[in-house]
C-alpha positions as a printed Julia matrix, in Angstrom:
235×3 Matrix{Float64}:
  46.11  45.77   24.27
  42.93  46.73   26.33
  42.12  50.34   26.32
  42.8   52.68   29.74
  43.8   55.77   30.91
  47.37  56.51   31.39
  49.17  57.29   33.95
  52.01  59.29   35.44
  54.61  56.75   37.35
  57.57  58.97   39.05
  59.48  61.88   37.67
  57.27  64.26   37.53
  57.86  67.17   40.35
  61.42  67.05   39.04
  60.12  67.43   35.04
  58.04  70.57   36.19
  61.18  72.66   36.52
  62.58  72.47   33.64
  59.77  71.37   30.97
  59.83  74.6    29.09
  63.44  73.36   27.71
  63.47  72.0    24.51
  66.43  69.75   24.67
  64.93  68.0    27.66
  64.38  64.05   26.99
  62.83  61.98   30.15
  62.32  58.47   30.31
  58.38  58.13   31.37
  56.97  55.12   32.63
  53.59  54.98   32.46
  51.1   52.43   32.89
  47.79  51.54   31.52
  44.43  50.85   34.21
  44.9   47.08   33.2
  48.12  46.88   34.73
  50.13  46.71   31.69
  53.26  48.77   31.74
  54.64  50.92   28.81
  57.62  52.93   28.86
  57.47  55.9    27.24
  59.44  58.94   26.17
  58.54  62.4    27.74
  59.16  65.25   25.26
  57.76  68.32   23.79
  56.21  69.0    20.53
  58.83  70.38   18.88
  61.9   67.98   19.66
  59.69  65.69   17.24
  57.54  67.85   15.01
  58.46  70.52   12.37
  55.55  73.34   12.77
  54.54  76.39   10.68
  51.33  78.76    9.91
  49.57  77.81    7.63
  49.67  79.7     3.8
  49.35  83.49    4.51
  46.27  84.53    2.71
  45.5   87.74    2.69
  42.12  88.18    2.46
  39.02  85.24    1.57
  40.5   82.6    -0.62
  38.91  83.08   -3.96
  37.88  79.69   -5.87
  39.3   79.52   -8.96
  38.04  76.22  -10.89
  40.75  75.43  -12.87
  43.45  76.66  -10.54
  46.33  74.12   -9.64
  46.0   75.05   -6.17
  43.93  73.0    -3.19
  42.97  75.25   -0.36
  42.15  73.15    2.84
  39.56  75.2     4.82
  38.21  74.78    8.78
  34.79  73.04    6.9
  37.25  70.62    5.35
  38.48  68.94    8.44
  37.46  66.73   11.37
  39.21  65.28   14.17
  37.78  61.84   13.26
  37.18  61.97    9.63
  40.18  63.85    8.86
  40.53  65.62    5.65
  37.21  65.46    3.32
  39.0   66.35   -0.13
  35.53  66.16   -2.02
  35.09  69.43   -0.39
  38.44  71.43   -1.26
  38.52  74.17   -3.31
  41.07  75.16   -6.07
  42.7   78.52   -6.4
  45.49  80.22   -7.54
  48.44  81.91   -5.6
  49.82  84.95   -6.12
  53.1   84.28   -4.23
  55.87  83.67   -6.56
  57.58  81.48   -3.73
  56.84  77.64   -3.97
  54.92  77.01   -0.83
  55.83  73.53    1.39
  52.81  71.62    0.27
  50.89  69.6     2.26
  51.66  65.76    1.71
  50.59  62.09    3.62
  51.35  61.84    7.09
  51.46  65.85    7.65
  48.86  66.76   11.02
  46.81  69.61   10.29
  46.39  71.52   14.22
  43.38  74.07   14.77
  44.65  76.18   16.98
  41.61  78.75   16.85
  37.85  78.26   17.65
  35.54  76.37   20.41
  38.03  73.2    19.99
  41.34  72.77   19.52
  42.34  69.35   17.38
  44.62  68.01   15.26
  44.11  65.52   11.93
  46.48  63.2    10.23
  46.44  63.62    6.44
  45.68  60.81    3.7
  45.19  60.52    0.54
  46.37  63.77    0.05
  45.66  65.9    -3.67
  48.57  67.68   -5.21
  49.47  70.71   -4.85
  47.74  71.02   -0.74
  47.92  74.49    1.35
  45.87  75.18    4.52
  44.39  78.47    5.53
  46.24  80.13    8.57
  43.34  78.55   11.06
  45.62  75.82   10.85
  49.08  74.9    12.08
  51.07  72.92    9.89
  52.92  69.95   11.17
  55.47  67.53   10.1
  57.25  64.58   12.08
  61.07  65.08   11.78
  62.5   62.52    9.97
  64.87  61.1    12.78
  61.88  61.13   15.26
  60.14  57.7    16.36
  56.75  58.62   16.14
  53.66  57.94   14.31
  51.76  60.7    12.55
  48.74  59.2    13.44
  49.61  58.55   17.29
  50.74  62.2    17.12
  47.19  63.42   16.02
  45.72  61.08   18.64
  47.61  62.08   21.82
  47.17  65.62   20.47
  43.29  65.1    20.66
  43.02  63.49   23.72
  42.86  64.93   27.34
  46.33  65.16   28.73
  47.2   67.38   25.89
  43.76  69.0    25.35
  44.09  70.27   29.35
  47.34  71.63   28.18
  46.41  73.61   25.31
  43.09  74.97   27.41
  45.0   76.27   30.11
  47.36  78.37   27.76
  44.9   79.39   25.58
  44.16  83.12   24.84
  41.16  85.7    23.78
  38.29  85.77   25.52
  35.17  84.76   22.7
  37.75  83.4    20.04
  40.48  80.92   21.72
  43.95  80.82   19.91
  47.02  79.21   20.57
  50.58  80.5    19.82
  52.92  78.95   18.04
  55.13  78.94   21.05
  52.71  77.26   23.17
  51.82  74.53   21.06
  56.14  74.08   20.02
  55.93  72.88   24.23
  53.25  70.62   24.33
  54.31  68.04   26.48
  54.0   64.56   24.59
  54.5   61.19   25.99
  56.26  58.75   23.52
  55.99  55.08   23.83
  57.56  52.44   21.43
  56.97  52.45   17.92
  55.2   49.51   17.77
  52.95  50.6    21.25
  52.19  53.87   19.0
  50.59  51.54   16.02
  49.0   49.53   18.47
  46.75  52.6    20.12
  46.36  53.62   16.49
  44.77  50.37   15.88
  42.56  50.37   18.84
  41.65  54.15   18.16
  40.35  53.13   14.71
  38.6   49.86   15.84
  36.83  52.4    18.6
  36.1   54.92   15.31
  34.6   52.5    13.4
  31.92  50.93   16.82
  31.57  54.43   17.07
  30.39  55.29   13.48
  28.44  51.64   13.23
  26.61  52.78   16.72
  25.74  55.71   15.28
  24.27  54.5    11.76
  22.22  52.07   14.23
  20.73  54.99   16.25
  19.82  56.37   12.8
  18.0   53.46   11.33
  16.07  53.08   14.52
  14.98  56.59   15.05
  13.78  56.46   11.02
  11.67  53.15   12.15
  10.56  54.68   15.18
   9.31  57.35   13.04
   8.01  55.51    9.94
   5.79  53.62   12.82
   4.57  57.3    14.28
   3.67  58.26   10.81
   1.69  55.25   10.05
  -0.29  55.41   13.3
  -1.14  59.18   12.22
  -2.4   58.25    8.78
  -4.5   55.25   10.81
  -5.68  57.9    13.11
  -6.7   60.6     9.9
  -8.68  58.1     8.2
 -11.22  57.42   11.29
């Protein structure tokens, strides 16, 4: 399926009035700049996705070696790497109450700082807690919806002009947990949602090749200007 922006097809002055509901369900047809059309399920966040803060620390989580605890921190995460586990501390909690660990397929949300994203978790280490930077989100069980399409549509315009124009604090953007429960999502097919994934991570991985090229040129382009200074020097 050839890449495109999506857009609205009908039923939208009459979904403005009562979006805020969270019962509300809305068959969405949208269509993609190829022509293509894909139907698509208009919801909000929270018809589909558990949600909760992340572990309440109270002050600077304190790395504890040997603890049986992994802390995932704001450094630890990236919209397009995801989680970077080589970097995750270990600590110990003092909570006696088992806390609802982080596991595959979670979506980690930053809902505080100069961007807003979310990240799909893999390959995730036992015993997983994020710091309160992060919302903590689960698909509900009888939902049809990809994790990973989840963190995609999350990260991508639509929903990032959403969570900008309800955003609050002045230097240091938030969002509520209210806000972010009525993110308005468009839903397509199962097998559509796997699909984008697909194309999202072919696009990743031009992207990351395209950038490694870059790279090895400027290092050439450089190897050449230090040459031509040592010619230069010798004269």
């Amino acid at each position: 399926m050839a890449a495109g922006r999506v857009r609205e097809r009908g039923g939208l002055s009459s979904f403005r009035a009562s979006w805020t509901k969270l019962h509300l369900r809305t068959a969405w047809n949208v269509r993609y700049d190829d022509g293509m059309p894909l139907d698509a399920l208009r919801t909000v966040l929270a018809e589909v996705a558990q949600l909760q803060a992340g572990y309440p620390f109270r002050t600077t989580v304190e790395e504890v070696p040997d603890g049986d605890v992994h802390v995932i921190q704001m450094k630890d995460v990236s919209p397009d790497l995801g989680v970077e586990w080589s970097g995750v501390i270990r600590t110990r909690l003092a909570g006696r109450k088992q806390p609802d660990w982080i596991v595959d397929g979670d979506i980690l949300f930053a809902g505080k700082g100069a961007r807003f994203y979310a990240a799909c978790v893999a390959a995730a280490l036992p015993n997983a807690v994020c710091v309160p930077a992060f919302f903590h989100l689960r698909v509900r069980r009888e939902a049809a919806l990809d994790p990973e399409f989840l963190a995609w549509q999350i990260n991508q315009m639509p929903c990032q002009r959403q969570l900008l124009q309800a955003a609050e604090g002045s230097s240091l953007l938030s969002i509520r947990r209210a806000v972010l429960e009525q993110l308005v999502l468009a839903l397509p097919p199962i097998a559509e949602q796997r699909r984008i994934v697909a194309l999202a991570g072919l696009a990743a991985q031009e992207r990351l090749a395209l950038q490694r090229l870059i790279h090895n040129r400027e290092q050439q382009l450089q190897a050449i200007a230090e040459d031509l200074g040592a010619d230069a020097g010798s004269h």
